[in-house]
C-alpha positions in Angstrom: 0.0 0.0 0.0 2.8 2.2 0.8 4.5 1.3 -2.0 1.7 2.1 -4.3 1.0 5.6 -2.8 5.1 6.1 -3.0 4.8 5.5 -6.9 1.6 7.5 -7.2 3.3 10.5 -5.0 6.7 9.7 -7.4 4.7 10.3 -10.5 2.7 13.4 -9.2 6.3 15.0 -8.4 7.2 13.8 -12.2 4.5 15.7 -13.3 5.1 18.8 -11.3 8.3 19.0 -12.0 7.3 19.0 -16.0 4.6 20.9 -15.7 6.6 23.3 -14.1 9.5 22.6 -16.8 6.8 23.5 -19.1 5.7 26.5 -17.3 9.5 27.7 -17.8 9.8 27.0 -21.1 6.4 29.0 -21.4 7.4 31.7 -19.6 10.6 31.7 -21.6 8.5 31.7 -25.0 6.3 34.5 -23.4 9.2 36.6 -22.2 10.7 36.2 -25.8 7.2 37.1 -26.8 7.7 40.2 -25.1 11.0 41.1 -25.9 9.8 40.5 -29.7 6.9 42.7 -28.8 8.7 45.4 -27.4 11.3 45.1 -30.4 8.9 45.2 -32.8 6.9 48.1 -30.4 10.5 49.9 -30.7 10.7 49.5 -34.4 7.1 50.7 -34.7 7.8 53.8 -32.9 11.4 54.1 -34.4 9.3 53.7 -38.0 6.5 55.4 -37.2 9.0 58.3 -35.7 10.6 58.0 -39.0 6.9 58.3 -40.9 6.2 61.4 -38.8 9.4 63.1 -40.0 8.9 62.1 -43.5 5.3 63.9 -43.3 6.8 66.8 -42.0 10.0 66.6 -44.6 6.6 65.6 -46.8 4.5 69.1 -45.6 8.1 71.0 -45.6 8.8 70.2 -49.0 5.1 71.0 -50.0 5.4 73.8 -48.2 8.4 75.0 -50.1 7.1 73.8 -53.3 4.0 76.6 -52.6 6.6 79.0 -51.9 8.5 78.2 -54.8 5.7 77.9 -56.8 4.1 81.1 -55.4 7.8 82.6 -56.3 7.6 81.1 -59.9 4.7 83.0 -60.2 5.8 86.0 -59.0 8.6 85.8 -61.1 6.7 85.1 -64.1 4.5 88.1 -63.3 7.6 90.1 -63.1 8.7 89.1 -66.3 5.5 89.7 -68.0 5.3 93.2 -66.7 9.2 93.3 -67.4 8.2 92.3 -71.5 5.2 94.8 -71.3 7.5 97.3 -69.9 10.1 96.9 -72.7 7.3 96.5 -75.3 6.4 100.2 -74.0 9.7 101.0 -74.0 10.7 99.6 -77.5 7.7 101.4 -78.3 8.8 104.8 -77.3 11.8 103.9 -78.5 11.2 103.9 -81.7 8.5 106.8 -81.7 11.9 108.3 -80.2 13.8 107.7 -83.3 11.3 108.7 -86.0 11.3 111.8 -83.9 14.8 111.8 -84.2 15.1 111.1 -87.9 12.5 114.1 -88.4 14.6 116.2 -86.3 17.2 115.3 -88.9 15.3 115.5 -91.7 14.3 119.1 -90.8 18.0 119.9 -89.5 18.9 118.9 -93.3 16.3 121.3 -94.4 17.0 124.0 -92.1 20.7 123.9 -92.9 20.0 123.7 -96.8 18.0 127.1 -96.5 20.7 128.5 -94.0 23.1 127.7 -96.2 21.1 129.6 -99.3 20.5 132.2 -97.3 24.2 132.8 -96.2 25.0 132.4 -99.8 22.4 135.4 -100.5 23.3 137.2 -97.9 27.4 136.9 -98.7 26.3 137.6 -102.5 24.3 140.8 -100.8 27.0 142.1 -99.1 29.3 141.6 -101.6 27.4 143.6 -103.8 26.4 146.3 -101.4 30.1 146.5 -100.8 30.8 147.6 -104.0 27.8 149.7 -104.2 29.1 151.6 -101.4 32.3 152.0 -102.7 31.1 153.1 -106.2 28.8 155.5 -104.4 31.5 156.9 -102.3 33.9 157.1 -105.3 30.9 158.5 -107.0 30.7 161.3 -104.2 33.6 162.1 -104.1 34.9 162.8 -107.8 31.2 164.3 -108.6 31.9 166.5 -105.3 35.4 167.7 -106.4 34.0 168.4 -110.3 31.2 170.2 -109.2 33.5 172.7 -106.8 34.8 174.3 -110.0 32.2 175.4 -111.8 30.6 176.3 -108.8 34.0 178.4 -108.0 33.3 179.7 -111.3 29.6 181.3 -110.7 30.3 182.2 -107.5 33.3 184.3 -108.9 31.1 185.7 -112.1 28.4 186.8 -109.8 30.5 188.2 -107.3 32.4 190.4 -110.0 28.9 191.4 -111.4 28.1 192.2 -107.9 30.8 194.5 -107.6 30.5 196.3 -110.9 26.8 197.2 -110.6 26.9 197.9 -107.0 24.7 200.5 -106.4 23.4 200.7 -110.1 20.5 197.7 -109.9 16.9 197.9 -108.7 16.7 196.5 -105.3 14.9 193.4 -106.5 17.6 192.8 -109.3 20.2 193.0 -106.0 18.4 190.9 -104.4 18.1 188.0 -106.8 22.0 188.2 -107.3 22.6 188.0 -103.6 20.0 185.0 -103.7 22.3 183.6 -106.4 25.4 183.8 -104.1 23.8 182.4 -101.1 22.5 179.5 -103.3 26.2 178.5 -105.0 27.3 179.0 -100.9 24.7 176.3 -100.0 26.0 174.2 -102.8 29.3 174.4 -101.5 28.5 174.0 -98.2 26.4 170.6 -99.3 29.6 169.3 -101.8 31.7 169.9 -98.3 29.3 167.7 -96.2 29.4 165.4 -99.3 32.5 164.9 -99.5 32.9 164.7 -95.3 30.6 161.5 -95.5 32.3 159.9 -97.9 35.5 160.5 -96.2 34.0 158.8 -92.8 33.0 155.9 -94.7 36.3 154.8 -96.3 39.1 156.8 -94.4 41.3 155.2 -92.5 41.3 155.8 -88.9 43.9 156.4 -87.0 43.0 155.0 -83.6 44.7 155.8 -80.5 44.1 156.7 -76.4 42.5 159.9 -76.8 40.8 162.0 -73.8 37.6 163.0 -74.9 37.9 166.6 -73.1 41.1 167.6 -75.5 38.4 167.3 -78.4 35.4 168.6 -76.5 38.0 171.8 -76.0 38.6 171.9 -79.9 35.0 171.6 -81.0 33.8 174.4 -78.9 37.1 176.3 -79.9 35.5 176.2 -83.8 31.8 176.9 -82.6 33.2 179.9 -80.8 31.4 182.3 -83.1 28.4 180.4 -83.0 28.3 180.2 -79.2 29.1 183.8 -79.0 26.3 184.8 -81.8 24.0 183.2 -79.9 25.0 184.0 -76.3 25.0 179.9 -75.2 25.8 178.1 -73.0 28.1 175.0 -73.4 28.7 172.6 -70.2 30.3 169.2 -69.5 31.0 166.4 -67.5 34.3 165.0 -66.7 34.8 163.3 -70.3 36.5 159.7 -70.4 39.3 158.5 -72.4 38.8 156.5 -75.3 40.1 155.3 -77.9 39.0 156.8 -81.1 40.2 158.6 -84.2 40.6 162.4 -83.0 39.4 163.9 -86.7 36.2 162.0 -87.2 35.2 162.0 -83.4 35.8 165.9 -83.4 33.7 165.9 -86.4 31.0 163.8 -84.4 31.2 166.2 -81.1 31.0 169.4 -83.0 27.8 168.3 -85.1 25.8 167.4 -81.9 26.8 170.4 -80.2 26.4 172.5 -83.1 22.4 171.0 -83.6 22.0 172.1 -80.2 23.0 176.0 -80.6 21.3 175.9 -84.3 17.9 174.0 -83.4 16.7 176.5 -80.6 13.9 178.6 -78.9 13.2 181.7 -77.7 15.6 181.4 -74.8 19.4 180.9 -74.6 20.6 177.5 -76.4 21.6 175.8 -73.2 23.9 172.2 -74.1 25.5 170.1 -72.1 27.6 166.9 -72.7 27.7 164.1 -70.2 29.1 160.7 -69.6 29.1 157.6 -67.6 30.4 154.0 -67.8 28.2 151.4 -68.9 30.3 147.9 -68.5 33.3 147.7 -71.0 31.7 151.0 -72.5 31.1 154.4 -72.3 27.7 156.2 -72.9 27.6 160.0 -74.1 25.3 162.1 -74.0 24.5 166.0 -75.7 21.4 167.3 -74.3 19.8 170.6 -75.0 17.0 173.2 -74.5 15.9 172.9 -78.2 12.5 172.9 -80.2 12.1 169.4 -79.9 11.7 166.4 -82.5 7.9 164.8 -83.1 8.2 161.0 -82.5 7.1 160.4 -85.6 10.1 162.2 -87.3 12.5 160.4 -85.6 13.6 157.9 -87.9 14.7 159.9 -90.5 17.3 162.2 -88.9 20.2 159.8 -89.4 19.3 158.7 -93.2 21.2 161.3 -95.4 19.6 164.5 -96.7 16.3 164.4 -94.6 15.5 167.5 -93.4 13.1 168.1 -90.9 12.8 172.2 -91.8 13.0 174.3 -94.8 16.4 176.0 -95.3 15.0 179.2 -94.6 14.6 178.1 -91.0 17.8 177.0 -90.0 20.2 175.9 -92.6 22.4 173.2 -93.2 22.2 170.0 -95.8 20.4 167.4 -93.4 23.8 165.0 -93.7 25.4 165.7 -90.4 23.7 163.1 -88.6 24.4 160.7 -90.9 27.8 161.2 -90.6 27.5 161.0 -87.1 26.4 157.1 -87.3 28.8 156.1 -90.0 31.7 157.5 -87.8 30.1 155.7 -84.7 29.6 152.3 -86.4 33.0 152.5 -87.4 34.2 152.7 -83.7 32.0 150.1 -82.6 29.5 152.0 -80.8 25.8 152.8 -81.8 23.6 156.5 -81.5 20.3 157.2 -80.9 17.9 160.2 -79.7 15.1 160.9 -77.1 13.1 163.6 -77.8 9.6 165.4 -76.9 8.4 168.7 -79.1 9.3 171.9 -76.5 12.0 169.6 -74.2 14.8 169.7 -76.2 16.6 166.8 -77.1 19.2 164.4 -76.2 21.6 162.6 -78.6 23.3 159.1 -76.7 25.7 157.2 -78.3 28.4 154.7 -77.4 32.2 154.0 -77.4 34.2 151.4 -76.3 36.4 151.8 -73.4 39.9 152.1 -73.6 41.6 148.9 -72.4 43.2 148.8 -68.9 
């Protein structure tokens, strides 16, 4: 009985001991179970780390693609405007150039005519040249042939003056002495004649010359004149310049002389003034004369215009002409201002002397 409760008690222990051998092989395959389990849990996470990161390198790179994409866009905006823009351009460019070539074209044109009209112009003065000089050799050889015949009358008339002095009816006198003061006109108009021609062709002889020195020797040969008609003659302190003594003497006298001839009631009063004006000097003879109409103005300085009859104040109407040809020759200019009853002033211009 023992026996067979020590076998049955040796098997139970058998059986424990495999069951439990089991139960730690189990446990074995479960903790391997687990192990794999948490491997493969690891690699999950490790893959599904690895998934995350691609999704964001996956939105990054769509991300970037939208901003690239947004930038392509941008960019091909850009160059559309960037072709409009140089379509405008290239337009305006080349509305730039037909404008340009018109220019050209008219510059061509312009020049062409230009060039006629220099040519005309050249031909013009050329021609006017010689016309002058004819003229002036004209004056002057007509002047000097028509002194001697004029010689001659004055001489006949003066002899018959003589011999029938006291013999003639007053009104045959009379027409004789008209006859001398006409030949005395005559000569004084072949004088002024030939004094114009002279100040267009002459040579000048220009050098430093104080204008006071010729002031002095103008009213030293209007003395008479002065006297006759108890004037006054004034002046500034007078400038040097540089001139040609005879001609400007000739131009100082005249202007004086028009302001003792062309007078009123009163006194002639004249007076000759100066000042600088730049790199010239601007003269002035003012007097208490009748007076020019502002109409008549523009023909005192064209030769033989005459504003009165020769019974009213003599002379040939050439002095002021003169006057203008010897001032263009010096490089300066003269003009007038004048009222009726105010007198007049005559300015004119002269370079100054250099330094």
């Amino acid at each position: 009985m023992q026996s067979q409760e020590a076998v049955e008690a040796g098997q139970v222990q058998l059986a424990t001991l495999n069951i439990l051998e089991d139960f730690e092989i189990e446990k074995r395959r479960i903790e391997e179970t687990q192990r794999a389990t948490f491997n493969i849990l690891e690699d999950f996470d490790v893959q599904q780390a690895r998934t995350e990161g691609m999704q964001r390198a996956t939105f990054n790179i769509l991300e970037d693609f939208d901003v690239q994409q947004a930038r392509t866009e941008g960019m091909q905006r850009a160059t559309f405007n960037i072709l409009e823009d140089f379509d405008v351009q290239q337009a305006r460019t080349e509305g730039m150039q037909r404008a340009t070539f018109n220019i050209l074209d008219d510059l061509q044109t312009e020049k062409a005519k230009l060039e006629r009209t220099e040519r005309e112009l050249a031909k013009r003065a050329d021609d006017l040249a010689r016309s002058n000089a004819d003229l002036e050799r004209f004056a002057h050889v007509v002047s000097h042939d028509l002194q001697e015949p004029l010689r001659t009358i004055t001489g006949y008339v003066q002899l018959l003056q003589q011999e029938t002095q006291g013999k003639l009816e007053p009104e045959a006198a009379r027409f004789m002495q008209s006859s001398l003061d006409g030949t005395a006109r005559m000569k004084a108009m072949i004088v002024d004649i030939l004094s114009f021609a002279r100040a267009g062709k002459a040579d000048m002889k220009m050098e430093d010359i104080g204008l006071e020195d010729i002031f002095a020797g103008a009213l030293a040969n209007l003395e008479q004149l002065v006297a006759d008609k108890a004037a006054k003659v004034t002046h500034d302190p007078l400038p040097t310049v540089q001139c040609d003594r005879s001609l400007m003497g000739q131009v100082l006298q005249n202007l004086i002389s028009n302001g003792l001839k062309f007078h009123g009631p009163e006194p002639p009063r004249v007076h000759v003034g100066a000042r600088r004006d730049g790199d010239q000097w601007l003269l002035s003879v003012r007097d208490n004369g009748i007076g020019i109409d502002a109409k008549d103005l523009h023909r005192l300085f064209v030769p033989f215009q005459r504003l009165h009859s020769v019974a009213q104040f003599p002379g040939s109407g050439i002095g002021l002409a003169n006057c203008r040809r010897i001032l263009e020759r010096h490089g300066g200019r003269i003009w007038l201002e004048s009222e009726p009853g105010q007198g007049t002033t005559f300015l004119f211009t002269l370079p100054a002397a250099p330094a």
